[in-house]
C-alpha positions as CSV (number, residue, x, y, z in Angstrom):
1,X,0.0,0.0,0.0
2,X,2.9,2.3,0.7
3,X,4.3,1.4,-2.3
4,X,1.2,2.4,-4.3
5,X,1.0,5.7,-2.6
6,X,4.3,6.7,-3.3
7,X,4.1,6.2,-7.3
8,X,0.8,8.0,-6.9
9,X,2.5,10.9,-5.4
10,X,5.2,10.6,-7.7
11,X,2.9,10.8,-10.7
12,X,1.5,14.2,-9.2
13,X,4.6,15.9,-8.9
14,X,5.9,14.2,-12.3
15,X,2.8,15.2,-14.1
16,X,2.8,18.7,-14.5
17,X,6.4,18.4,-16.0
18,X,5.5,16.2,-18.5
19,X,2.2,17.8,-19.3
20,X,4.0,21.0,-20.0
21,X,6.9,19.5,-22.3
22,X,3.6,18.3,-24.1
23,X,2.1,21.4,-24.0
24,X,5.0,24.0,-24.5
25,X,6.3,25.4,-21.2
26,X,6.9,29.1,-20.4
27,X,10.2,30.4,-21.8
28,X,10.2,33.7,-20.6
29,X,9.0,34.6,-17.1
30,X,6.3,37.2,-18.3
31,X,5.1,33.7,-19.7
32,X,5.3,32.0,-16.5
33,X,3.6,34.7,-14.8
34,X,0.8,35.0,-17.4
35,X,0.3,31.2,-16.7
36,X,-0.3,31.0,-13.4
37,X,-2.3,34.4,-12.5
38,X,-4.6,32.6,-15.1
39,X,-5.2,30.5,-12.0
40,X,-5.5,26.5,-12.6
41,X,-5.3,22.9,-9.9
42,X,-1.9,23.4,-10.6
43,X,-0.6,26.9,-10.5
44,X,-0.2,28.5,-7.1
45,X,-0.3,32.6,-7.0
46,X,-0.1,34.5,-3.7
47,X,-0.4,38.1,-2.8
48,X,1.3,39.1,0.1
49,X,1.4,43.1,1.5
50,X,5.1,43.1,3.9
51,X,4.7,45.7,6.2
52,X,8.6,47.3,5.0
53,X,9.8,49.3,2.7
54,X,10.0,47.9,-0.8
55,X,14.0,49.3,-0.8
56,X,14.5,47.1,2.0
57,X,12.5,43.8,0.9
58,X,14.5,44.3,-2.9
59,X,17.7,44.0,-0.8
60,X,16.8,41.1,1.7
61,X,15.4,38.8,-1.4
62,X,18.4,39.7,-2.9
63,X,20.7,38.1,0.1
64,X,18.2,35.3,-0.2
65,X,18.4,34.1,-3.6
66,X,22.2,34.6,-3.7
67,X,22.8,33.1,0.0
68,X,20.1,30.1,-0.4
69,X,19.5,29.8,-4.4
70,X,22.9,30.7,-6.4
71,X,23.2,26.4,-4.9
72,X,23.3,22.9,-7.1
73,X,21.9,20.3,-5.1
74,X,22.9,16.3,-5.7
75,X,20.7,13.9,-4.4
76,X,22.2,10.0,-4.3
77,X,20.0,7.1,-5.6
78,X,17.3,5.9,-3.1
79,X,17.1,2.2,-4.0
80,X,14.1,1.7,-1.6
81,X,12.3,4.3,-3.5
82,X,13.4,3.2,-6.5
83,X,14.6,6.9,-7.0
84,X,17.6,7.6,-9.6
85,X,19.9,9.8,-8.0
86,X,20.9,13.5,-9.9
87,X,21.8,17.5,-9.5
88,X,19.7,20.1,-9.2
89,X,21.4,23.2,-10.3
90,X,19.0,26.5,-8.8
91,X,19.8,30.2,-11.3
92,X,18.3,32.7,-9.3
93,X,17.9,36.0,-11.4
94,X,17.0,39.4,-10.2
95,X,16.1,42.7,-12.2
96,X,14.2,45.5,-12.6
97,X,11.0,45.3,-15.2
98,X,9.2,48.4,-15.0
99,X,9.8,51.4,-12.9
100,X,8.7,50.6,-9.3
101,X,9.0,46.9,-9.7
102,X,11.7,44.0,-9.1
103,X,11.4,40.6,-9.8
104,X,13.0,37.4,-9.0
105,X,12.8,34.8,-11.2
106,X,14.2,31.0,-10.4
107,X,14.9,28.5,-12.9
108,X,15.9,25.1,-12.1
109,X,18.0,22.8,-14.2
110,X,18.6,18.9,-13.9
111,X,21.2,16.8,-14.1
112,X,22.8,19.7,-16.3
113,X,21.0,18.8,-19.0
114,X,18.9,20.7,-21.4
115,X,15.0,19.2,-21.1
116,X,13.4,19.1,-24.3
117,X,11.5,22.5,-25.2
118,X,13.1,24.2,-22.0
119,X,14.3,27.6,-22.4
120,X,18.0,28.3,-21.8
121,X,18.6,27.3,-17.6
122,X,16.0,25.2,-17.1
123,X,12.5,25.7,-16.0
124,X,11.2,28.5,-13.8
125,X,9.7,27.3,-10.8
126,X,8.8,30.5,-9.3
127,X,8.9,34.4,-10.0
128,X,8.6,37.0,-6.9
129,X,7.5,40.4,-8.7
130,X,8.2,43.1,-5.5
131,X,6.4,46.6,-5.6
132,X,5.8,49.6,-3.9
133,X,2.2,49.6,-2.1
134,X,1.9,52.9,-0.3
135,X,3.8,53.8,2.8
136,X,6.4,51.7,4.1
137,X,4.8,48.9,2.7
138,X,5.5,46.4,-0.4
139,X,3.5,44.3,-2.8
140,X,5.1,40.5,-2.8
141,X,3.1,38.7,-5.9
142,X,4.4,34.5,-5.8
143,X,3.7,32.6,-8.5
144,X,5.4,28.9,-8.4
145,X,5.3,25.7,-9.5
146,X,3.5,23.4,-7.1
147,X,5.5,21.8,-3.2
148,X,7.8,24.9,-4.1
149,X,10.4,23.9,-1.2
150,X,11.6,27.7,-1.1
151,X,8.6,30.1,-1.7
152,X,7.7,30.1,2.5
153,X,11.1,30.9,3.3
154,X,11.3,33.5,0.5
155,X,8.1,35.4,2.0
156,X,9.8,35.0,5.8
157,X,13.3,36.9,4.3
158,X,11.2,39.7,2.6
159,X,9.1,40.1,6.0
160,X,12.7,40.8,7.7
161,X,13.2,37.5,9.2
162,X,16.5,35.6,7.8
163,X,17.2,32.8,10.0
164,X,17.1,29.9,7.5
165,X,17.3,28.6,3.6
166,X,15.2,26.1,2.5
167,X,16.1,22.6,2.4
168,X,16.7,21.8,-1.2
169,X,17.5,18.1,-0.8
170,X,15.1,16.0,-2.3
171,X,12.1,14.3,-0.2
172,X,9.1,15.6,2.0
């Protein structure tokens, strides 16, 4: 029975990915971000007012992504799980797209290797679009792929609090 569940959960988190090389998936993040304000079972958006000043939230999610994201992660095989063992490498990307707003944009790349109909460094999992939302306060908008391991952590660091990264290691 254990057995069973942990296919089935590995179909869920497998399916999207293969769905979307079917599909086409985002190569730009405006495309990413047009996909999953569209709303769906699988694309997760949240809008989040921090209670500092956007300045200061640019400059915190910029220590994050560099201090917890700029990472490749190898996992080894997991024979019990019949899991294949492999790198995640994480490219972290911030910059500026219209006047008042910053985004960070993550891309995650396997086993450096180029997935079929990925754009160049792998697929974004998540874009963090920070804006000014009156005074002293900042407009976080999330959109990322689904058991994100890093977007909780990501909204802790632009509220002020930096006391951890995200485990990236493979697993629940």
């Amino acid at each position: 029975m254990t057995h069973l569940f942990r296919k089935a959960c590995l179909l869920s988190v497998s399916l999207p990915i293969f769905a979307g090389c079917a599909i086409g998936v985002p190569q730009t993040r405006d495309e990413f971000v047009t996909m999953y304000k569209s709303g769906g079972i699988f694309c997760n958006a949240e809008h989040v007012t921090v209670k500092r000043p956007a300045k200061a939230v640019v400059a915190d999610v910029r220590e994050f992504s560099q201090k917890c994201l700029n990472v490749r992660v190898t996992d080894a095989p997991n024979y019990s799980l019949h899991e294949s063992g492999g790198s995640t490498t994480y490219h972290p990307k911030i910059e500026k797209i219209r006047a008042n707003t910053t985004a960070l944009s993550v891309q995650e790349e396997y086993n450096d290797r180029a997935l079929s109909g990925a754009p160049q460094g792998g697929l974004f999992t998540l874009v963090a679009e920070i804006s000014p939302a009156g005074n002293k306060t900042t407009q976080l908008d999330l959109y990322y792929v689904p058991l994100s391991k890093f977007a909780g952590q990501l909204k802790q660091w632009a509220e002020g609090d930096k006391r951890s990264c995200p485990s990236l290691k493979r697993g629940w």
